[in-house]
C-alpha positions in Angstrom: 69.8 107.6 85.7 73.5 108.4 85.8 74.6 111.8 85.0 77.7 113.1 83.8 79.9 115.3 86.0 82.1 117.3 83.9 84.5 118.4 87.0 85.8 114.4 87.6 89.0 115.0 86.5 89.2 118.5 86.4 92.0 118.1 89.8 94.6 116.4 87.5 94.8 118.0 84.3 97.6 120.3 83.5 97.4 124.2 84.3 96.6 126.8 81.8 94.2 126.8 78.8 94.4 124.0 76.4 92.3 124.0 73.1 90.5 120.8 71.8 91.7 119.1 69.3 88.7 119.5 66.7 86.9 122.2 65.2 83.5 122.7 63.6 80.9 125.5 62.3 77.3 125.0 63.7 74.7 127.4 63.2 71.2 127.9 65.6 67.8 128.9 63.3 66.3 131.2 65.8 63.1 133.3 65.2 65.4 136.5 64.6 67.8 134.5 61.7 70.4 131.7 61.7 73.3 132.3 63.5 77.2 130.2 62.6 79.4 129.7 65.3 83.0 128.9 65.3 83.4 125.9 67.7 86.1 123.5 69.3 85.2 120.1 69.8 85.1 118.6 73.3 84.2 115.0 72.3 86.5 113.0 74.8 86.7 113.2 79.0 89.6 115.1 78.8 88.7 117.7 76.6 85.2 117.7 78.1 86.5 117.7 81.9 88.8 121.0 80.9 86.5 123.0 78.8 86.9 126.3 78.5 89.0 126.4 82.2 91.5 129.3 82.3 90.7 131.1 79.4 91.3 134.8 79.5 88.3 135.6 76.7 85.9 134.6 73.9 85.2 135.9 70.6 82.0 136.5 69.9 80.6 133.9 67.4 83.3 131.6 68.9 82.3 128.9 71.7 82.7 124.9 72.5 80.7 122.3 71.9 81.0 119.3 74.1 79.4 116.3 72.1 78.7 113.1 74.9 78.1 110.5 71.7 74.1 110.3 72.8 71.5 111.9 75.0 72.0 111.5 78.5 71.7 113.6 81.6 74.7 115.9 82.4 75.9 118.6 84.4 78.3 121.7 84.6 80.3 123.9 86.8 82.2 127.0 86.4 85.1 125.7 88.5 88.4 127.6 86.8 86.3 129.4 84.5 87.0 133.4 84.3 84.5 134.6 81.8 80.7 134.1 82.2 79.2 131.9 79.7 75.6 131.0 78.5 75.4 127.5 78.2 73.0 125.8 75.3 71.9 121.9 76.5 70.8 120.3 72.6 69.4 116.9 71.9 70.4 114.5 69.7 67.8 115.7 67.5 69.4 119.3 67.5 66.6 120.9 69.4 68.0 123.5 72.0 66.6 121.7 75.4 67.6 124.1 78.2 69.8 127.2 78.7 71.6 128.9 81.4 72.2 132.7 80.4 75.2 134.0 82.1 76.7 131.3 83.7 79.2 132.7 87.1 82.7 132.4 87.1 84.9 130.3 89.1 81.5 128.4 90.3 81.5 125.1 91.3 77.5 125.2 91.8 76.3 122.0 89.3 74.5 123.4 86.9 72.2 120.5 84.9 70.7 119.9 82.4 67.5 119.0 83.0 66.8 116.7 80.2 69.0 114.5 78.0 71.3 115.9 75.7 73.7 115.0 73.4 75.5 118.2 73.4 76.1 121.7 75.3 77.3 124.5 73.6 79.2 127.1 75.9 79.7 130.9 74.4 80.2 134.1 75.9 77.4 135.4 77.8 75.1 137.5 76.5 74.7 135.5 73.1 71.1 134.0 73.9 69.8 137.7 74.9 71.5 139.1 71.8 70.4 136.6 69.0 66.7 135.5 70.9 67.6 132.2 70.9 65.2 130.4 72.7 64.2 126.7 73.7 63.0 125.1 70.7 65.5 126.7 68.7 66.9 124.1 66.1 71.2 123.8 66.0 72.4 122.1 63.0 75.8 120.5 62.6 76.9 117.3 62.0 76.5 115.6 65.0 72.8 116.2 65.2 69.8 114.0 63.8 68.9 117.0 61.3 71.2 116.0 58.8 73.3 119.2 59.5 
């Protein structure tokens, strides 16, 4: 089982925060309503190796979703990130697998996880305790299996 380590190239990419090149509205059916979010699309290494490195803040209702093409292990780090983050792990499937609430800054502590996915959406911290999202949870958009 190979996973996926985000940080691989993180050492050679340019300074300062870069923006990926796609965006996208997804929206998570939780218990307490369905929630949009305003997302950029990490869907190659580099995008996925910089992430959401150096940025200064987050809108709420604004985050990045890093799409790896089909389930698979992965994991994350926080390494260059200033603003704590909760991290969503979603299947293919568009079921929400595994989060991390409040994720440290400047980390480098692998966070994984812990079952296939074919995505990860990162937004500001505090958003799963906010909107009760919870494991289970369905995300639809057009990368999942849910027709979204």
């Amino acid at each position: 089982m190979v996973a996926l380590l985000v940080m691989l190239f993180a050492a050679i990419t340019p300074l300062g925060p870069a923006k990926a090149a796609g965006t996208a509205t997804i929206e998570i059916v939780s218990k307490t309503g369905v929630h949009a979010f305003d997302v950029e699309l990490a869907t190659n290494d580099v995008e996925r190796e910089r992430g959401l490195m150096f940025r200064k803040s987050l809108p709420e209702g604004h985050g990045m979703l890093f799409d790896f093409k089909h389930d698979m292990p992965v994991s994350f780090w926080m390494h260059n990130t200033y603003i704590p983050l909760d991290m969503f792990f979603i299947a293919g499937n568009g079921r929400i697998m595994h989060i991390v609430e409040n994720a440290k800054p400047m980390s480098d502590t692998l966070i994984p996880s812990e079952y296939p996915v074919r995505a990860v959406l990162e937004v500001i911290a505090g958003t799963a305790e906010k909107l009760d999202i919870a494991v289970g949870d369905r995300v639809t958009g057009s990368i999942f299996g849910n027709g979204g």
